[in-house]
C-alpha positions as CSV (number, residue, x, y, z in Angstrom):
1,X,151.9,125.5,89.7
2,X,150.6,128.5,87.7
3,X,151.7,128.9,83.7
4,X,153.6,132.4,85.4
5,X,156.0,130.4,87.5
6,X,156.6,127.5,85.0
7,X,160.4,126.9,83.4
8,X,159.4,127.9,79.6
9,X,159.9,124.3,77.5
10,X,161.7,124.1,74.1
11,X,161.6,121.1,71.7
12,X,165.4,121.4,70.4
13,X,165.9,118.0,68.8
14,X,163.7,115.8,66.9
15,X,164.5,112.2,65.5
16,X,162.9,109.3,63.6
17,X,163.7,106.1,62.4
18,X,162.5,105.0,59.1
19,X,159.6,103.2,60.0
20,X,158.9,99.8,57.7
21,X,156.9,97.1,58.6
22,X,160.0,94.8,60.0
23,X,163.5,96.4,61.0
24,X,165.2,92.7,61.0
25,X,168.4,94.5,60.4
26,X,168.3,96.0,64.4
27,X,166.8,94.9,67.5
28,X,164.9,97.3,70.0
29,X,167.6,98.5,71.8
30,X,169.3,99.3,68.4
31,X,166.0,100.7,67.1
32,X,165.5,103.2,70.1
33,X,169.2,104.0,70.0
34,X,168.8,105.2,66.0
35,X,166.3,107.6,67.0
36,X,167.2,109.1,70.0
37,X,171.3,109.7,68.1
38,X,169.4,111.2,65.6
39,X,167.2,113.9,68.3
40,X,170.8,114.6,69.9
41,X,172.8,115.4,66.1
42,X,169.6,117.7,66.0
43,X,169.6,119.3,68.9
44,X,173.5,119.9,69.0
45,X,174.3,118.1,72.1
46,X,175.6,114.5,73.2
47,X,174.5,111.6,76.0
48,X,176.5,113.7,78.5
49,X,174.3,116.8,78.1
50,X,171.0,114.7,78.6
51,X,169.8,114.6,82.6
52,X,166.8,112.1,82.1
53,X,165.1,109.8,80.2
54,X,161.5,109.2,79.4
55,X,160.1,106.4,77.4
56,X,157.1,104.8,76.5
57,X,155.5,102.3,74.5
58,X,152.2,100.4,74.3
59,X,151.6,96.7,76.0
60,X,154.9,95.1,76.7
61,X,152.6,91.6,75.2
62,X,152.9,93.5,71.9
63,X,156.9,92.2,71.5
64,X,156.8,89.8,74.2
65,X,159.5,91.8,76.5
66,X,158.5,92.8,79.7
67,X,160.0,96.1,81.0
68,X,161.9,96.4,77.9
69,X,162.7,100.1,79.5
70,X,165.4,98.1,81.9
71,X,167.7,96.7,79.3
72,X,167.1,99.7,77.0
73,X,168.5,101.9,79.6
74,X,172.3,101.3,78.0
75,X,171.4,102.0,74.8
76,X,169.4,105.2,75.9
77,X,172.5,106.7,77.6
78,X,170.3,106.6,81.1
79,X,172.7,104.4,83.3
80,X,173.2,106.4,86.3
81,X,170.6,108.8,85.3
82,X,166.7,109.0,86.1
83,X,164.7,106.9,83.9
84,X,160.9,106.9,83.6
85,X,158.3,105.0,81.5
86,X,154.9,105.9,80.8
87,X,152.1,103.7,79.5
88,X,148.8,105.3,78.4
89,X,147.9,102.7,75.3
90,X,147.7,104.2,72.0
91,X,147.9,107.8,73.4
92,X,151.4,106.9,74.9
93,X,153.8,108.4,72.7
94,X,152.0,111.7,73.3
95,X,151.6,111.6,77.2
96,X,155.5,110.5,77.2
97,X,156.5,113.7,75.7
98,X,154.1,115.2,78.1
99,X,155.6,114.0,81.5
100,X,159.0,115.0,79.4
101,X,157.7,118.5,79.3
102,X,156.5,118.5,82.6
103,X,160.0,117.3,84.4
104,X,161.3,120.3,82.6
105,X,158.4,123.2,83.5
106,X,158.6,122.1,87.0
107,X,162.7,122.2,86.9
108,X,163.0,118.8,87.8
109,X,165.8,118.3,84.9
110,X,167.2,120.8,82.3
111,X,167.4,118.6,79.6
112,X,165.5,115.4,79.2
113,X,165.4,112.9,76.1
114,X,161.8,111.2,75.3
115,X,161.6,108.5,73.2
116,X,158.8,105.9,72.2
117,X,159.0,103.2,70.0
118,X,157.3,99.5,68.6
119,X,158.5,96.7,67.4
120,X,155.4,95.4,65.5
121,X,157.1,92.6,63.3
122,X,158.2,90.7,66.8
123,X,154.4,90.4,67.6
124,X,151.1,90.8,66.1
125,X,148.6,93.5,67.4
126,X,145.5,92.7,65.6
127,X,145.3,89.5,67.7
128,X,146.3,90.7,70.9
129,X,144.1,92.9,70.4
130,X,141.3,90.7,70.4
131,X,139.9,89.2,73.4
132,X,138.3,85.9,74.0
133,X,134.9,85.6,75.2
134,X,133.4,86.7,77.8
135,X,136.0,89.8,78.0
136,X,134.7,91.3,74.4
137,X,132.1,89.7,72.1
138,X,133.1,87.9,69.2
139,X,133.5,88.6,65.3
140,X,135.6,91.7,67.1
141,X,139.1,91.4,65.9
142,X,141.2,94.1,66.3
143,X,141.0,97.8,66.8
144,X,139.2,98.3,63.6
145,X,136.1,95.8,65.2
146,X,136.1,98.1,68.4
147,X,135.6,101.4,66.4
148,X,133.9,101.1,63.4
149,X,130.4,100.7,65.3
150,X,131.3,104.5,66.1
151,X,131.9,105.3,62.8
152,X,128.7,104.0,61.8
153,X,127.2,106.0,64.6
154,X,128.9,109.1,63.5
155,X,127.5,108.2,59.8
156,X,123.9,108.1,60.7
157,X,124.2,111.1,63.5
158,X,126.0,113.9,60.5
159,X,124.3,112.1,57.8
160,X,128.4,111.8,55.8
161,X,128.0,110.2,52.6
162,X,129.9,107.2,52.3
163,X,133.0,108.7,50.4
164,X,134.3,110.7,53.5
165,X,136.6,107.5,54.7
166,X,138.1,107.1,51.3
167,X,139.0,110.6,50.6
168,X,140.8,111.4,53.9
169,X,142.8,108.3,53.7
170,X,143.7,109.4,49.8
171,X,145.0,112.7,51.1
172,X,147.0,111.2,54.0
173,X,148.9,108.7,51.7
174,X,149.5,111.1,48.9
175,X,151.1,113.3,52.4
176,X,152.9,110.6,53.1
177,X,155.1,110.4,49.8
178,X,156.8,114.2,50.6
179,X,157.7,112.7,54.1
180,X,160.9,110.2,54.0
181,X,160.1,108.8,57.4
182,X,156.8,107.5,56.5
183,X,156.2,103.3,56.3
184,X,153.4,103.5,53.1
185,X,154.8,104.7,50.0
186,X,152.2,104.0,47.8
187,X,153.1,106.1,44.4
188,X,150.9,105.1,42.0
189,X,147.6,104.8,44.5
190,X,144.2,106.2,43.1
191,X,140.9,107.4,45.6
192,X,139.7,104.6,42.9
193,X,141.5,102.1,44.3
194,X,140.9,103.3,48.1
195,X,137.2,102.8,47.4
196,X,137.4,99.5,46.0
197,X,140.0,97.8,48.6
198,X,138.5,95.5,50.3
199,X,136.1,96.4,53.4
200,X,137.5,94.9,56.6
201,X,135.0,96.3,59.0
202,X,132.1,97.8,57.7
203,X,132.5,100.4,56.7
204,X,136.3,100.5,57.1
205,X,137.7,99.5,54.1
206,X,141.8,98.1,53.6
207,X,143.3,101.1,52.2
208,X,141.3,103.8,55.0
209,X,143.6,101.6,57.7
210,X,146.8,102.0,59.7
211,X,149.7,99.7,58.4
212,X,151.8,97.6,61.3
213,X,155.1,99.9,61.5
214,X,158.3,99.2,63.2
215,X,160.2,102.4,64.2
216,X,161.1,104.9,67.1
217,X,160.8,108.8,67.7
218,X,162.7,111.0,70.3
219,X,162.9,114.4,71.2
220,X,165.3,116.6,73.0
221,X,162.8,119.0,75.2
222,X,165.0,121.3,77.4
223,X,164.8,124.3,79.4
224,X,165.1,128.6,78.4
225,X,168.9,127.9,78.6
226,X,169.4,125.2,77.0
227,X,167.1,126.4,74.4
228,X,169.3,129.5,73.8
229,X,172.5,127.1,73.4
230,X,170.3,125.0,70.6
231,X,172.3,125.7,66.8
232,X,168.4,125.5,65.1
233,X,165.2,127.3,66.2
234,X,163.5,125.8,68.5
235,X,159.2,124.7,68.9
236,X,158.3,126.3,72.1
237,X,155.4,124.3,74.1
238,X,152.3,126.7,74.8
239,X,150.1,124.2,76.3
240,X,149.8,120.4,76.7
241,X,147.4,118.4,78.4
242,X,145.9,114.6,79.3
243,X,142.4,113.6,79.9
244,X,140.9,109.6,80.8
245,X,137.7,108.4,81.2
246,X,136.5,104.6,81.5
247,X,136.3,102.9,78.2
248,X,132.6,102.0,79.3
249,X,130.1,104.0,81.3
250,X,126.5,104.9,81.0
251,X,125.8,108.2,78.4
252,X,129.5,107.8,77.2
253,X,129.7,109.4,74.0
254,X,131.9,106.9,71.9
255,X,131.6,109.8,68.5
256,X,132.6,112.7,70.6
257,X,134.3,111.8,74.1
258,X,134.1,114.5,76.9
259,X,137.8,113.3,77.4
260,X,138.8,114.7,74.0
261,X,137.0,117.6,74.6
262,X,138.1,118.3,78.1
263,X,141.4,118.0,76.9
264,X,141.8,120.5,73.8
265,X,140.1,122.7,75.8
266,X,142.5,123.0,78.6
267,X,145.4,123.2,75.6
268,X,143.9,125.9,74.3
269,X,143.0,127.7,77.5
270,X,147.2,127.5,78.2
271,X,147.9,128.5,74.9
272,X,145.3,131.3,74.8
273,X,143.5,130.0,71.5
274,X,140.4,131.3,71.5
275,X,139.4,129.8,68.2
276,X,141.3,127.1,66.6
277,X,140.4,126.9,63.5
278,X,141.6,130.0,62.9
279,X,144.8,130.2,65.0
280,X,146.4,126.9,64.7
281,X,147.9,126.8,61.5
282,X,148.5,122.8,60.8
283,X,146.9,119.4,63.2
284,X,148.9,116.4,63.3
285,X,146.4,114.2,64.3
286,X,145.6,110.6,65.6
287,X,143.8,108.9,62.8
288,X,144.1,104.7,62.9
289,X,141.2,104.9,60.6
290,X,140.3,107.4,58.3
291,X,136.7,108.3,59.2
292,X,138.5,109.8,62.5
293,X,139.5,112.8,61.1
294,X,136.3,114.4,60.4
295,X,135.3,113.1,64.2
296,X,138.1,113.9,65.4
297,X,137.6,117.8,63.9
298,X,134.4,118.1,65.9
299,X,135.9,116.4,68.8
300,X,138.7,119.6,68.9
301,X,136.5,122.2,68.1
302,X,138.1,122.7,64.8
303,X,134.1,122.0,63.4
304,X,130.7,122.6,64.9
305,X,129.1,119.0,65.7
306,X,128.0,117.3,62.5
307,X,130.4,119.7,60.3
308,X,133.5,117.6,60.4
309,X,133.1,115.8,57.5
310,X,132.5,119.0,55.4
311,X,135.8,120.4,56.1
312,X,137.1,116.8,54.6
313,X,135.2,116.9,51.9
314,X,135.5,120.5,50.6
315,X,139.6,120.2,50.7
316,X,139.9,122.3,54.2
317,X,142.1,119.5,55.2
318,X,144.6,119.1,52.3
319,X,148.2,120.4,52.5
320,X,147.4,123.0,51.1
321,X,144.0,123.8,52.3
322,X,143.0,126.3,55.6
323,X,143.7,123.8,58.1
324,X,146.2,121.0,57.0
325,X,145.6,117.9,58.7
326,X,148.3,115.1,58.9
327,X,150.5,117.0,56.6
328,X,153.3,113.7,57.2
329,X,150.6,110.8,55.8
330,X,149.5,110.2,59.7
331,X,148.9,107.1,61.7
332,X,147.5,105.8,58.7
333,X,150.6,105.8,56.3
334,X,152.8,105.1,59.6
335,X,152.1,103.1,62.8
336,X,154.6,101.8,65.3
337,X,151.8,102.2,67.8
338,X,154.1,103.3,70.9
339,X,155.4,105.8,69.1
340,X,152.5,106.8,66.8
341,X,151.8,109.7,69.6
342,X,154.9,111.0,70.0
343,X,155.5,111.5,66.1
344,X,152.1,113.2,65.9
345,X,153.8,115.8,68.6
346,X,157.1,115.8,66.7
347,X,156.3,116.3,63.8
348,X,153.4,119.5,64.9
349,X,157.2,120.8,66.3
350,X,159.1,120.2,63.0
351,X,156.2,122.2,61.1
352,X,156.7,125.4,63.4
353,X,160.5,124.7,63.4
354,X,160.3,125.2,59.8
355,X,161.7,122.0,59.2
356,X,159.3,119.5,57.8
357,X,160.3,119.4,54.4
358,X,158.7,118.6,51.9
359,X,155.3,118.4,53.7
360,X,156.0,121.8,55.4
361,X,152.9,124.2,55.7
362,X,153.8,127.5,54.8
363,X,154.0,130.1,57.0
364,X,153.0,127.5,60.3
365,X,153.7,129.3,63.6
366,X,151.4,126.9,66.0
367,X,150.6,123.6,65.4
368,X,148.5,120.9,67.5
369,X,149.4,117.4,68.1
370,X,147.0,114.6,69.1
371,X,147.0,111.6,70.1
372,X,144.2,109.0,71.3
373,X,144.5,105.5,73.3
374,X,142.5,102.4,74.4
375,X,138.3,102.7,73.5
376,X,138.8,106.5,72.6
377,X,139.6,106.6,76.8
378,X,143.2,108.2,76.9
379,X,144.3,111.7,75.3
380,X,147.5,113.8,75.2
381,X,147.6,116.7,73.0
382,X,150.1,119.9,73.1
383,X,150.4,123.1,70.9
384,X,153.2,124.2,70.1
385,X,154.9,127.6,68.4
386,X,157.3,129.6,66.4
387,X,157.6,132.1,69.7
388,X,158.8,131.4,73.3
389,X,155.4,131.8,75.2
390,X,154.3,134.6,77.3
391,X,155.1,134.8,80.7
């Protein structure tokens, strides 16, 4: 289907939980429901209004309940009404709201609710993460074990001094404090501090590391109609896109994957950017650990290779710099990793919608969001704007 003949998408409603490290007080299906009442009181509109339902959320081993998506459908509004669940590891929350968007460009549904969430607190990550010889080699717990290998490779190939990691995570927590949704409020943290907490895996150090969040995110995405009907502006979706490759193949570039690549490029060719740096005006991206935002800035041609870590270090990056990155704290000041994705594209649709708060970027009329799964093997990014696209 060409962009010309596509139903124009509109992000209408937008809702969080609070995300903490354990929500004893609800269980999933509460959870989810909290979020998605919160996208409908945003948007206006009520269960009735709502034609579908798509959720996602990474491994089901991660709470220990196996198609969660079939008892949630109750608490989702969705009995009686298609119901879809997506799965694309870390990257999930993103491609959720992606086959959301898609249901609605194709008209398949006017009006579909997307929601991802995680449960952390009923599981534990790190060690499900971490496979037993022969699957992975050992002394490789977690995610941090899988990637900081290509941080060190990204070290030695742009020659980044040391201090990159710690600044970047500094930034994003001090971010964090203006948004009221974020897990890590840490009011009194110094870079000092960040460079002297403890190094996990070298050179990833405590502080430049993704907490374990519980918490949900929905969004009410819904046709030129209904997007006339909505009470607030709303974020119109100018491009979106996924890209895979195998987490292992010979030449893979573990710094830079083509699948990263590949994908902003078709984002931007929908959206007609030309050059990003200097027409997207704020990046929610996915950063687990804090040396990926300088990679990940070279990865989306926001940097020419080997440059990332200079737009870090010279304050490009800051709220308040030319190209605010992770203006809410991020993945690392907030990571319910289901949902992780999905807040990264919310919240590029709150900054455009004007509504971000206290982290709001002034003057943002496109915005980016990212997100990244498995061994840097999934992506799912969109752009989104102020104005209804073209066409």
């Amino acid at each position: 289907m060409s962009t010309a003949h596509k139903e124009p998408v509109a992000v209408v409603g937008i809702g969080q939980t609070k995300h903490v490290a354990a929500r004893k007080d609800v269980s999933i299906a509460g959870l989810v429901r909290e979020a998605a009442r919160r996208a409908l009181d945003d948007a206006g509109l009520d269960w009735p209004d709502i034609d579908a339902v798509v959720i996602g959320k990474a491994p089901d081993f991660f709470e220990g309940v196996m198609m969660p998506e079939l008892y949630l459908a109750d608490a989702l509004g969705a009995v009686g009404k298609p119901m879809l669940r997506v799965h694309t590891a870390g990257s999930v929350g993103g491609s959720t709201a992606l086959v959301a968007a898609n249901l609605v460009a194709a008209r398949v549904h006017g009006t579909v609710l997307t929601l991802a969430f995680e449960k952390q607190s009923e599981s534990n990550a790190m060690w499900g993460l971490s496979l037993p010889i022969p699957f992975q080699q050992p002394l490789l717990a977690g995610a941090g074990g899988f990637f900081a290998p290509h941080v060190r490779a990204y070290m030695r190939r742009t020659g980044a001094p040391d201090a990159i990691g710690s600044l970047v995570a500094f930034k994003d927590r001090r971010n964090a404090l203006k948004n009221p949704y974020a897990h890590l409020h840490e009011h009194d943290l110094t870079l000092e501090q960040v460079q002297s907490s403890p190094m996990l895996w070298d050179p990833i150090r405590y502080s430049e590391t993704c907490p374990s969040s519980d918490g949900a995110c929905a969004m009410i995405l819904t046709d030129r109609a209904g997007a006339d009907r909505s009470p607030e502006p709303p974020a119109w979706v100018h491009g979106g896109a996924m890209r895979s490759e195998p987490t292992l193949f010979a030449g893979k570039d573990f710094v830079s994957p083509q699948a990263g690549r590949d994908c902003a490029a078709d984002v931007y060719a929908q959206a007609g950017i030309t050059d990003p740096r200097a027409e997207i005006d704020a990046v929610e991206m996915y950063v687990p650990f804090s040396w990926y935002e300088p990679m990940w800035l070279e990865n989306l041609g926001f940097a020419e290779e080997g440059e990332g870590w200079k737009l870090t270090e010279s304050g490009v990056t800051e709220l308040d710099g030319d190209l605010p990155v992770n203006p809410s704290g991020g993945v690392l000041s907030t990571n319910p990793i289901g949902a992780s994705g999905m807040i990264r594209f919310a919240e590029a649709a709150l900054q455009v919608r004007g509504q971000a708060g206290e982290h709001q970027v002034d003057g943002a009329r496109r915005a980016l969001g990212h997100a990244y799964g498995g061994g840097s093997q999934f992506f799912s990014m969109w752009l989104v704007g102020a104005e209804q696209p073209a066409g």
